[in-house]
N, C-alpha and C positions, 0 to 999 in steps of 0.2 A: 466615538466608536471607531476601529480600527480599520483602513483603509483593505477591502477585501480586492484582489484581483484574478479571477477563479473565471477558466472557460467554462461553459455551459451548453456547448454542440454535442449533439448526441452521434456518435460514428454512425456511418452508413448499415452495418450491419443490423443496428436495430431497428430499422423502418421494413425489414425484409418482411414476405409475406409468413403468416403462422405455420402456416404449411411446412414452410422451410427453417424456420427457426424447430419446430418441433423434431425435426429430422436432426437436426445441429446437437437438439437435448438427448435425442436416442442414441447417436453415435456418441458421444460425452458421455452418457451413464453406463455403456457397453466398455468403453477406454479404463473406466473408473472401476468398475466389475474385475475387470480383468487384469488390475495393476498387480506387480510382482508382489513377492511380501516384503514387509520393511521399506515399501515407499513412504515417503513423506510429505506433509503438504502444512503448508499455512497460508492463509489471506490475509493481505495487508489492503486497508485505505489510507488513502493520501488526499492532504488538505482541509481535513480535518478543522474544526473551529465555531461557525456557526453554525445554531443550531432547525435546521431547516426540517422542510416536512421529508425530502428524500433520506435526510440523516435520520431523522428518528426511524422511516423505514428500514433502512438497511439495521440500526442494530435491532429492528424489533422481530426481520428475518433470520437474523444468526442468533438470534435469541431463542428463537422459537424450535431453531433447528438442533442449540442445545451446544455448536460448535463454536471455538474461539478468532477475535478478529481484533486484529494489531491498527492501531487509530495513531495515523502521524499527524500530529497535530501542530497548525503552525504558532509558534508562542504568540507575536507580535499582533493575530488576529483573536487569539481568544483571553476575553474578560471574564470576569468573577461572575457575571451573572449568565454569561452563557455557559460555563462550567459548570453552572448551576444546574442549568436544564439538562446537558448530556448527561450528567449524573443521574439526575432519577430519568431518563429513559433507560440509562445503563442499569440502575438496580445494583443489588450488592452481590450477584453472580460472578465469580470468576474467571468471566471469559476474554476479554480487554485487557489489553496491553496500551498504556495510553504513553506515547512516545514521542521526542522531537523531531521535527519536519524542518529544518533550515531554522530562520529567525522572521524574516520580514515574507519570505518567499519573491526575491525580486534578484534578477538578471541581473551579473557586474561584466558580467563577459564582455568584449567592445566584438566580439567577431566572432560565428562559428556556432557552436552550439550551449545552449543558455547551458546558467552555472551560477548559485549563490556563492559557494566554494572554490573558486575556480584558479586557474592562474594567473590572471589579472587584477587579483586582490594582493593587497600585503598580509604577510602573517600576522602582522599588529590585528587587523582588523577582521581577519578569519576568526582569531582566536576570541578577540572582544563578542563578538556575534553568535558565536558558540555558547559563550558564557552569559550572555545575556538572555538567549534562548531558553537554556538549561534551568537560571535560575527564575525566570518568569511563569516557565509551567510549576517548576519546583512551589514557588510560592502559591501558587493559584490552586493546583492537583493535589499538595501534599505527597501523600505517604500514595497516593493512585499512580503517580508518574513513576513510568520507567526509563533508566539512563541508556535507552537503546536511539538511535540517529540517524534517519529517515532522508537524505540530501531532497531539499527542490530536484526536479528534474532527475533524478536516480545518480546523480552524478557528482566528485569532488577530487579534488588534483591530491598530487603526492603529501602533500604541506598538510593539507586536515586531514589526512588517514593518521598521518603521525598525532597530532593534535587531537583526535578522538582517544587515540590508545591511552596519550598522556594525562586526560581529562576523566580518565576511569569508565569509560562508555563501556557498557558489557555486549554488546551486538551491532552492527550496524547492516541496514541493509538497502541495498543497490538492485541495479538490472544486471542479469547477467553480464550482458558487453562492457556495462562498467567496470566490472568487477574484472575482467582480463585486463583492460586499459590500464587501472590503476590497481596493482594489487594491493592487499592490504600488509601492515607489517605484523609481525608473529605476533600471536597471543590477543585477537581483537577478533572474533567470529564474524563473517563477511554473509552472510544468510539471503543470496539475491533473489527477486523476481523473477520467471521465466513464463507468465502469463499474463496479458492483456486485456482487459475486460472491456475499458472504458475510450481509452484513449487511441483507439485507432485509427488508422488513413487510408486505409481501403473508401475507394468510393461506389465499389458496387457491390450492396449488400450480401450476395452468393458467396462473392469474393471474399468477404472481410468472414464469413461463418465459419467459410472450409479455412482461412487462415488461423483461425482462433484454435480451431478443432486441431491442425495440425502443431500450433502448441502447445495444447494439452498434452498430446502423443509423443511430441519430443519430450517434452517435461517430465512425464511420465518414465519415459525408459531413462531417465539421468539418476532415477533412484527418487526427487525431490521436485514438487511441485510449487513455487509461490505464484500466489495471483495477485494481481492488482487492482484495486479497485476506484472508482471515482464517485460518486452519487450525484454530484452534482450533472452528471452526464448522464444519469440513467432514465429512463421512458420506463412506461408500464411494460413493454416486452425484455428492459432490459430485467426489471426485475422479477419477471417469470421466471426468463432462465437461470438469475441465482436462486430463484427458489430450486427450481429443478437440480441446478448444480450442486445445491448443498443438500439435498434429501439424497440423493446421489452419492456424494460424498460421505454421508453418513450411515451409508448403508454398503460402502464398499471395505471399509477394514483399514483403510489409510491412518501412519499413523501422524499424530496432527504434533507441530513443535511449535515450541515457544519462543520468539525472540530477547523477551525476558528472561528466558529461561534456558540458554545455549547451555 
């Protein structure tokens, strides 16, 4: 079985009292009410692979809710028989974008902030690990995978933006910040994050709420919403609020884009 190495801290924000989290969901469905027109939004999860009781939760929530949600999957962790199981929880609905997430999902960086792609690797071996990714879901997924490229860590130097263009990748999506860092070169749609669900470092829960909330509100007036998600990180209150956020979202007019589908 494939060596998994996946955090599993739940951020501070979600131990806050209901109280507070419900105030969190009201002010979120009142942002989401009142988005301009022609906003945009899509959800993406990362790390993707086995298939766990939070994974079947989250897509049996965006199932339910009817909305679509982009699954970076890392190659290196997922077998044919765990591909097995995401499948029938997934159903034959077209809501999933099932897409690669690095290759092994592991640190080459020697300093600084982690990086599978980074600039302490050789292009030999960016390019090797791309194509071993690619074809591993390819043979595993089929005709399910999409040639969209998810980095570990949201992040990859100048050398693989070229290397994805060249590789015929139709999207690729980052964090905001990485996306100014490195930009991409023409003709490769760059589709960033600009919401945090999971992975926060707020350590007092009020704090890390009102933070979230005020990315929503940035995100929002940018024209274009992506979130991010993690399951592995989620608690029962985490996944209240994406219920609340996606019944929310489905009832606000936004409209939803495809990273398969730029």
């Amino acid at each position: 079985m494939p060596i998994m190495i996946v955090k599993t801290a739940v951020s501070a924000l979600w131990s806050a009292p209901p109280a507070l989290l419900g105030e969190a969901a009201h002010r979120l469905n009142a942002l989401l009410a009142g988005a301009a027109p022609g906003t945009e939004i899509f959800f993406r999860a990362d790390d993707v692979a086995a298939p766990g009781e939070a994974c079947r939760r989250m897509l049996e929530t965006f199932a339910r809710h009817g909305l679509p949600l982009h699954l970076a999957v890392t190659p290196a962790w997922l077998t044919p028989a765990r591909w097995d199981v995401l499948r029938h929880w997934a159903g034959e609905r077209d809501l999933w974008c099932w897409h690669q997430h690095g290759w092994r999902h592991v640190n080459h960086q020697r300093e600084g902030r982690k990086g599978e792609f980074g600039a302490d690797r050789s292009l030999a071996d960016k390019r090797a690990d791309l194509a071993r990714g690619r074809e591993r879901l390819e043979a595993i997924m089929g005709a399910r995978f999409s040639p969209v490229f998810t980095p570990p860590w949201n992040r990859f130097d100048a050398q693989t933006a070229q290397l994805l263009l060249e590789a015929g990748y139709v999207s690729v999506s980052r964090s905001d910040g990485a996306q100014r860092r490195v930009p991409m070169p023409g003709g490769l749609p760059d589709i960033p994050i600009n919401v945090d669900l999971h992975t926060r470092r707020e350590n007092d829960p009020a704090q890390g709420l009102a933070a979230l909330v005020r990315e929503f509100e940035t995100a929002l007036a940018s024209g274009r919403v992506g979130v991010m998600l993690h399951h592995q990180r989620m608690n029962e209150a985490a996944f209240t609020f994406l219920d609340h956020c996606l019944a929310a979202v489905a009832r606000s007019g936004l409209m939803f884009i495809r990273l398969d589908r730029p």
